[in-house]
C-alpha positions, -999 to 999 in steps of 0.1 A, spaced: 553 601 196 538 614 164 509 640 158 476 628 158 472 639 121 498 622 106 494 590 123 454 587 106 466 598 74 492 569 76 466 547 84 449 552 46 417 563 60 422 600 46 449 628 38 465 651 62 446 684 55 413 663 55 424 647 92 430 682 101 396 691 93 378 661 113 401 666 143 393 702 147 357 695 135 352 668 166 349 638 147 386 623 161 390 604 196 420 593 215 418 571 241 380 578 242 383 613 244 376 638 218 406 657 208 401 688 185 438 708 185 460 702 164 495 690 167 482 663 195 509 639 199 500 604 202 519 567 205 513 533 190 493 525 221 470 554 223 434 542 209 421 566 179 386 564 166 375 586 135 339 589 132 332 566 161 356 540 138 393 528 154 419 533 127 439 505 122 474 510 102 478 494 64 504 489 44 508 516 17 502 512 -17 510 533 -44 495 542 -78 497 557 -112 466 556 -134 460 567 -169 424 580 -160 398 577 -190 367 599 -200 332 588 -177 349 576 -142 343 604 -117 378 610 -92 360 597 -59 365 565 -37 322 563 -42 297 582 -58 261 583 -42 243 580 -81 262 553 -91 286 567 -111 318 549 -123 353 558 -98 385 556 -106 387 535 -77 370 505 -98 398 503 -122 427 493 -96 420 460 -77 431 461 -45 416 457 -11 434 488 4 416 517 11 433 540 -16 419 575 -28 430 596 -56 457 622 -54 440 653 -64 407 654 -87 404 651 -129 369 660 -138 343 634 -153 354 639 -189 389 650 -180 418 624 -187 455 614 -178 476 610 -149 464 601 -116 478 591 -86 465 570 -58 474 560 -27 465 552 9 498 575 23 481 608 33 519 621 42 527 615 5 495 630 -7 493 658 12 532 670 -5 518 663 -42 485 688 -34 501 710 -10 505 745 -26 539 751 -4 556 723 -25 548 743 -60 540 705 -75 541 708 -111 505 696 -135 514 694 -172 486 694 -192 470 693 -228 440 714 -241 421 716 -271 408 747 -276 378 759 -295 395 784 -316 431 797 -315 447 809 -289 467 841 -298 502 855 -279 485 883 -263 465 855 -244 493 834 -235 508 863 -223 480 869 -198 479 832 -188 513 838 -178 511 869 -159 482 859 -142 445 858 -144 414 859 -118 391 830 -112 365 825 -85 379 859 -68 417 843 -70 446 853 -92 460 818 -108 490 817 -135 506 794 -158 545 788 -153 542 780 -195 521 780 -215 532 766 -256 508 763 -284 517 726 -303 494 722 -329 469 749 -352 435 732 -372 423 762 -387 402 739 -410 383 732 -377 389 767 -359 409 746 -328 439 745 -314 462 723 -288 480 742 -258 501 731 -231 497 742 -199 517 739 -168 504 753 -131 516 749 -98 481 748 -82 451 724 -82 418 743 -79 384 730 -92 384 728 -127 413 756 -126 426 752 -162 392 752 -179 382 785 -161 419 801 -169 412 796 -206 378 808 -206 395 841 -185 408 847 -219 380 838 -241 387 801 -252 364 769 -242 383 735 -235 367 704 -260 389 678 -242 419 683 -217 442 658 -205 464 660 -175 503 641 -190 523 650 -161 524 655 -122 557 666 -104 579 641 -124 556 611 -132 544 605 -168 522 581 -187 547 568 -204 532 533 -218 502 533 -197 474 532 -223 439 544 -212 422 525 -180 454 509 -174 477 516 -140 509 502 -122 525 497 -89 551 526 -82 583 520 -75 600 528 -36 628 550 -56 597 570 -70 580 569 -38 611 580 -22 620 611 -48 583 624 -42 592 624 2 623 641 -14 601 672 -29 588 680 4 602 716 15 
């Protein structure tokens, strides 16, 4: 017996937290009955239907992509719009790990294993996100200080674990910064730098929890390993 919301985020229709919102919002059955609290344990012969559709288990694949500028991070987009899902040919039903804006770049994982995406995003497990900003203008100490210590966006107090400034263009009045955070809200490190006064021109996301791009140019992906998939089961608290 296993709870119901692990077993459809196994199945790679969604994550965990995102099963957890269609079970308690009515949208899962079991055994033709609607079942909306959480924890409900089910086996391999109960019948579960989300959205009216019975979830059938597929074997899990796993992703790292080195995500360029224009795809949007969706499984489809209602205008059309380019997904990162279009770079990576499989017939599995894989989502990304996470989100990268539209003109945001870098590391992206995907995968149909809600269990293992749900320990990358959750805030419990204090996942590390490295990432690189340009700046327009340059960021001083007293700034990186408050990064540090803590700054307020959308009504929430966010900080950086580091922050370290790599590269000065006063020619150009811009900078390079990198930033590592433990959280992943919407469009978090733009809105920390402009907290302390500084727009992002490009950012790109180089690490998550100990994955790297290593040789994978833009557009390109691979297959992860079960060692890597095993270390990242290995993270969860």
């Amino acid at each position: 017996m296993e709870r119901l919301q692990k077993v459809i985020a196994q199945s790679g229709v969604t994550s965990r937290r995102k099963a957890e919102e269609l079970i308690t919002s009515g949208k899962v059955k079991v055994n033709g009955n609607i079942v909306t609290e959480l924890g409900t344990k089910v086996s391999s012969k109960d019948k579960i239907e989300v959205n009216n559709q019975i979830i059938e288990k597929e074997p899990r694949e796993y992703y790292i992509l080195n995500k360029p500028r224009g795809y949007i991070t969706s499984t489809s987009d209602e205008h059309h719009r380019k997904t990162v899902i279009d770079l990576i040919p499989t017939k599995a039903r894989i989502y990304p790990v996470g989100r990268l804006d539209y003109d945001t770049t870098g590391l992206l994982l995907l995968t149909n294993d809600g269990e293992f995406a749900n320990i990358l995003m959750h805030p419990s497990e204090k996942v590390e996100k490295v990432y690189m900003a340009k700046l327009n203008g340059i960021i001083k100490g007293e700034q990186i200080n408050q990064l540090k210590t803590g700054v307020t966006i959308d009504g929430v107090t966010v900080q950086a674990s580091r922050v370290k400034l790599k590269k000065v263009n006063e020619k150009n009045n811009t900078c390079m910064v990198q930033i590592t955070i433990h959280e992943g809200k919407n469009h978090q490190v733009k809105k920390m730098f402009e907290s302390v006064g500084y727009s992002v021109e490009k950012l790109k996301r180089e690490k998550v929890a100990f994955f790297n791009l290593k040789d994978l140019q833009s557009g390109e992906y691979r297959k992860l390993t079960p060692k890597e998939v095993a270390k990242v089961y290995a993270l969860k608290q």
